[in-house]
ZAVEX-748993 format. One record per residue (C-alpha): x, y, z; residue in one letter. Coordinates in steps of 0.2 Angstrom, whole numbers, plus 5000, padded with zeros to 4 digits. Example, Ala and Ser with C-alpha at 12.3 -4.5 7.8 and 13.67 -1.06 7.14 Angstrom:
ZAVEX-748993
506249785039A
506849955036S
This chain:
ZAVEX-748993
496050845065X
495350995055X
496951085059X
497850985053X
496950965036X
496851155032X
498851165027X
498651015016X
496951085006X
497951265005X
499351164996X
498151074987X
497451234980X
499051304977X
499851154967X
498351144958X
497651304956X
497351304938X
496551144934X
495151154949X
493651204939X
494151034927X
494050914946X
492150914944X
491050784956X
489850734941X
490850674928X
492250504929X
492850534912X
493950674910X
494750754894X
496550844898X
497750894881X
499251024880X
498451174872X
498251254891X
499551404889X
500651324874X
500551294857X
500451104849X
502351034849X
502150884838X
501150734833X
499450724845X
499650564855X
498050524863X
497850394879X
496750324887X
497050314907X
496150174919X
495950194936X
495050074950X
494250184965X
495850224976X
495550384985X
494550554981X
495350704977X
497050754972X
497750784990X
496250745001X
494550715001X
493950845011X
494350964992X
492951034984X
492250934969X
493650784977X
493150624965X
493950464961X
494950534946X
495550684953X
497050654956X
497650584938X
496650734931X
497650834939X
499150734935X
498850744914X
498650934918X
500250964926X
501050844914X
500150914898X
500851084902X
502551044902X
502850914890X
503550954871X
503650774865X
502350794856X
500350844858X
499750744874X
497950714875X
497450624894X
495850544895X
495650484913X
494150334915X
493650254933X
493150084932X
492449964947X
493449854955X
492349714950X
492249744932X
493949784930X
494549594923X
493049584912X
493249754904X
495149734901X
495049544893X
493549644883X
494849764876X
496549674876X
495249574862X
494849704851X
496449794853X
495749934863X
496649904880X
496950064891X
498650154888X
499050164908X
498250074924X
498250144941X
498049984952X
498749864965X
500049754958X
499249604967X
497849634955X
498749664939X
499949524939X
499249394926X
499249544914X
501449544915X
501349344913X
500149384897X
501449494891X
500049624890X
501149754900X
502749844894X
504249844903X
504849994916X
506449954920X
507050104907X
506150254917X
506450204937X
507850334941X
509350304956X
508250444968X
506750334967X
507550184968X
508450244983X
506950354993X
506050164987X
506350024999X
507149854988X
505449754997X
504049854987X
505549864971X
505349664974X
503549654972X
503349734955X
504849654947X
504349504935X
505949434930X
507149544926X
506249704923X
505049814935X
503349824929X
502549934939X
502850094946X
502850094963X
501850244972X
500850174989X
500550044996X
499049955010X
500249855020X
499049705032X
499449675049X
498649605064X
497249745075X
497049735094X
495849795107X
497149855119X
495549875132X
495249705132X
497249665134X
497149775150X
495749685157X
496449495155X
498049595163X
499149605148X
499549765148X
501549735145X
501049675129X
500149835123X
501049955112X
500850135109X
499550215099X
500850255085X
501550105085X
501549925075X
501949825090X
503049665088X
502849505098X
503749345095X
502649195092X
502949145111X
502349315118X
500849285106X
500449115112X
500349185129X
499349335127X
497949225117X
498049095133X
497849255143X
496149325134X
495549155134X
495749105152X
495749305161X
494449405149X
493149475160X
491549375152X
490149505162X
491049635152X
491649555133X
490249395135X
490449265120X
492149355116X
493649245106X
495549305107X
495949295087X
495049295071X
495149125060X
494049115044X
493948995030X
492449025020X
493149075005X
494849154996X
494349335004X
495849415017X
496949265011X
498349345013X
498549345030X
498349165028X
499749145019X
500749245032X
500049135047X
500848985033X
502649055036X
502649075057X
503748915059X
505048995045X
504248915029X
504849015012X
503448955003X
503948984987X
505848944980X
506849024968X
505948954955X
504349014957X
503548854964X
502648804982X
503748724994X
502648735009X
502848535012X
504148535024X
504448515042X
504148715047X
502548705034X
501748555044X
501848665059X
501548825052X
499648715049X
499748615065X
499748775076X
498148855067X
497348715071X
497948695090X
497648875091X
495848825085X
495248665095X
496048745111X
494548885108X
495849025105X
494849085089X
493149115084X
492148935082X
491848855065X
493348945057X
492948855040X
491148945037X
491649125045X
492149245032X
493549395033X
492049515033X
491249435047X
492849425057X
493249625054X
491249615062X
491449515076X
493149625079X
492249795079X
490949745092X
492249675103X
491849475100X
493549465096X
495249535106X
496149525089X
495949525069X
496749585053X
496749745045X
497349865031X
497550045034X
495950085027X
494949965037X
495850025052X
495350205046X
493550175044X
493550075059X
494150235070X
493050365059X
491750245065X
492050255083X
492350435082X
490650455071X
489650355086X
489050225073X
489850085081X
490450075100X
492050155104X
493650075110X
495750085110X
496250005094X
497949975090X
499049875078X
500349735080X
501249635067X
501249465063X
502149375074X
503749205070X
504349105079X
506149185073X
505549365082X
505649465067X
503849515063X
503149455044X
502249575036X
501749605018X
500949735007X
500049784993X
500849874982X
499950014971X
500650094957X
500350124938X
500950004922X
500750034903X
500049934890X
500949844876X
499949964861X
500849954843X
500650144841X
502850174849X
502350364851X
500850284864X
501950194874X
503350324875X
502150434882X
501050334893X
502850284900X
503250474902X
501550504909X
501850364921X
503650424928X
502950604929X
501650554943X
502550434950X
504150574955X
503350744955X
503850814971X
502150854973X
500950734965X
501950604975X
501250674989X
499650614985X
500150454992X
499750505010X
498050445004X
498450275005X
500450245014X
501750305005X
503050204999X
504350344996X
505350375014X
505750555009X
503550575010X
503250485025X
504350595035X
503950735026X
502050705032X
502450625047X
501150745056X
499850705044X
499850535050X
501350495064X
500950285056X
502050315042X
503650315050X
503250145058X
502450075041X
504150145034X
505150065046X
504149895044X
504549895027X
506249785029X
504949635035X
503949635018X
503849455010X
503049454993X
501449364998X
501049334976X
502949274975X
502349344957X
502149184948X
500849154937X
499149104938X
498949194956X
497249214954X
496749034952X
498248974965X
496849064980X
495548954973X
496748804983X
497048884999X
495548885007X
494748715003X
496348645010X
496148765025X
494448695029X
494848525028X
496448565042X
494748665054X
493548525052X
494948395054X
494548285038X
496448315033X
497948305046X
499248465042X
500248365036X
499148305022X
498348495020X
500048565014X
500548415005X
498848414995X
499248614995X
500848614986X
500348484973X
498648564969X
499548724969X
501148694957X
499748604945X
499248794944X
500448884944X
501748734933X
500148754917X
500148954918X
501948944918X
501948854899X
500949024891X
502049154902X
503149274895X
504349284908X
504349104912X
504649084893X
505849194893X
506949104904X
């Protein structure tokens, strides 16, 4: 891999050659204006620029001094140094993950919110039904709607308008130990090491029959075929895929649930034949996404979920000798239609309503700037890009883009973006333990699912803007 990495660090110094000594390791607020190499052109606009952890450096992490906030330090550099709207000053903050709804309710009080938001979409979605968040629409250009897929335009469009800019995304899919395929004798069924393999839900029945009755048990003792976990809200999303097998839209054109139907029930009904016929790990309802991703790495488990950094860490792992090593490969979600259902998580950046006009014009300038410099884009390697021109520019960098690129035409929209997402995967899981431990039929789980569910999402609906709007 290191020979591959040396071009990309000698473009990373090239691109960003001036601004190196400002990347430092020590210091997750950084200060950038316009006065590098020009003179003021107007008013000074200030802003203030939130980021959760993403990635380190600008182009990779292997740079020296590469930090969180490299890379939208180097951004307001680049951007400071060209622009003549008026006297930018960029002041880049990293916050935790864990602190980041607190700190912004905190600051959408006391009229102090950030100016820009570097985050997943997934995450930020309230904030548009709040009407915290400005509008996009009026920056996204036809070369990035085009070199965009429509699926990942879908997932930050609230209504009518786009309110987030779209930049990379972690798309989920299913992980396999192709080792223990080959030694239950289902080697037809593994893919290549570059691929996303697709099986239809008939294929995937048979191959967990398969593990279950032909996995060696001297070699993978106490192994399962599949991951199933309940415990709490945590990896959900693939949960809501396993929902829509049988064909099941799950939310109409309204923004409501409408998972009580014919292909729902099934959808439910498989998970748990899948469960009592001891296809999964036991207990589903008290195992947890993190101890599935466990069980998976020390081969307790012939399949799992994943996200591309999980499978990442999981390889750098093997490769590190801290846990045992093993052929892993990926696989989508399988239907019982044959086309594969996958979903993403989109991350990009949104704006902040602020009544200073000069503030939003240019966080919203900042914000296009990043998200289509030829070069900064690029930075999106760090995650998996969503622009198709990237993914096969760097198709050596990683030879996984080109099949996350081509999955993209499966993408559902797992949030269906209404409002009150956050509180709707509080309901999920309760109803999921009920279906494992058999104190609900499926049929009553997704009844009691959608009614709980549009309770949610029908009250958050009364105080949002787009709904409002309507």
């Amino acid at each position: 891999m290191k020979n591959k990495r040396f071009p990309i660090a000698v473009l990373a110094l090239t691109m960003f050659a001036s601004i190196v000594a400002g990347c430092s390791n020590g210091n997750k607020e950084a200060t950038s204006t316009s006065n590098t190499g020009q003179e003021s052109t107007g008013k000074k606009v200030e802003l203030k620029v939130w980021l959760t952890p993403q990635w380190k450096g600008v182009l990779d992490a292997t740079e020296p001094g590469a930090d969180y906030d490299s890379f939208l330090k180097a951004a307001a550099e680049k951007f400071s140094a060209q622009y003549k709207k008026y006297d930018a000053k960029i002041k880049v903050e990293v916050i935790a993950g864990d602190q980041r709804d607190q700190l912004l309710n905190v600051n959408l009080s006391s009229g102090t919110a950030p100016d820009v938001f570097f985050e997943s979409v997934f995450a930020m979605g309230d904030y548009v039904h709040r009407g915290a968040l400005v509008p996009l629409t009026d920056i996204v250009d036809d070369a990035s709607k085009a070199d965009i897929a429509k699926n990942y335009w879908d997932a930050v469009t609230f209504g009518k308008d786009v309110y987030f800019y779209p930049f990379q995304h972690n798309p989920g899919t299913l992980v396999y130990n192709a080792d223990m395929f080959k030694a239950a004798g289902l080697e037809k069924f593994v893919g290549g090491p570059n691929e996303i393999k697709t099986w239809t839900l008939a294929e995937y029945d048979q191959i967990l029959k398969g593990l279950k009755d032909n996995l060696p048990k001297d070699k993978y003792s106490n192994a399962y075929p599949m991951s199933l976990y309940a415990v709490n809200n945590q990896g959900d999303t693939w949960n809501l895929a396993y929902m829509r097998m049988f064909g099941n839209k799950f939310f109409d054109d309204k923004g409501n649930i409408v998972l009580d139907d014919a292909n729902g029930v099934k959808a439910a009904a498989w998970l748990k034949k899948i469960k009592d016929a001891g296809y999964t790990n036991p207990g589903p309802e008290s195992v947890s996404s993190n101890d599935a991703n466990g069980m998976f790495r020390n081969q307790q488990l012939a399949i799992s979920f994943t996200n591309p950094t999980l499978f990442n860490n999981t390889k750098a792992d093997m490769a590190s000798g801290k846990s045992t090593k093993f052929d892993v490969r990926l696989a989508n979600i399988p239907s019982e239609s044959g086309d594969p259902l996958s979903f993403t998580y989109v991350v990009g950046a949104s704006v902040f309503q602020n009544k200073d006009k000069a503030k939003v014009e240019v966080a919203k300038d900042f914000v296009k700037f990043f998200s289509t410099d030829p070069e900064l884009v690029k930075s999106s390697k760090n995650g998996i890009p969503v622009r198709s021109s990237v993914s096969k520019e760097l198709k050596d960098v990683n030879p996984l883009f080109a099949a996350y690129d081509a999955n993209s035409k499966y993408l559902f929209n797992f949030s269906g973006n209404v409002p009150g997402y956050s509180q709707l995967r509080e309901v999920l899981y309760p109803e999921l333990q009920a279906l494992y431990t058999g104190s609900k039929s499926p049929e009553q789980v997704v009844k009691d699912y959608q009614t709980k569910g549009n309770k949610v999402i029908q009250t958050n609906k009364e105080s949002s803007v787009i709904y409002q709007s309507k």
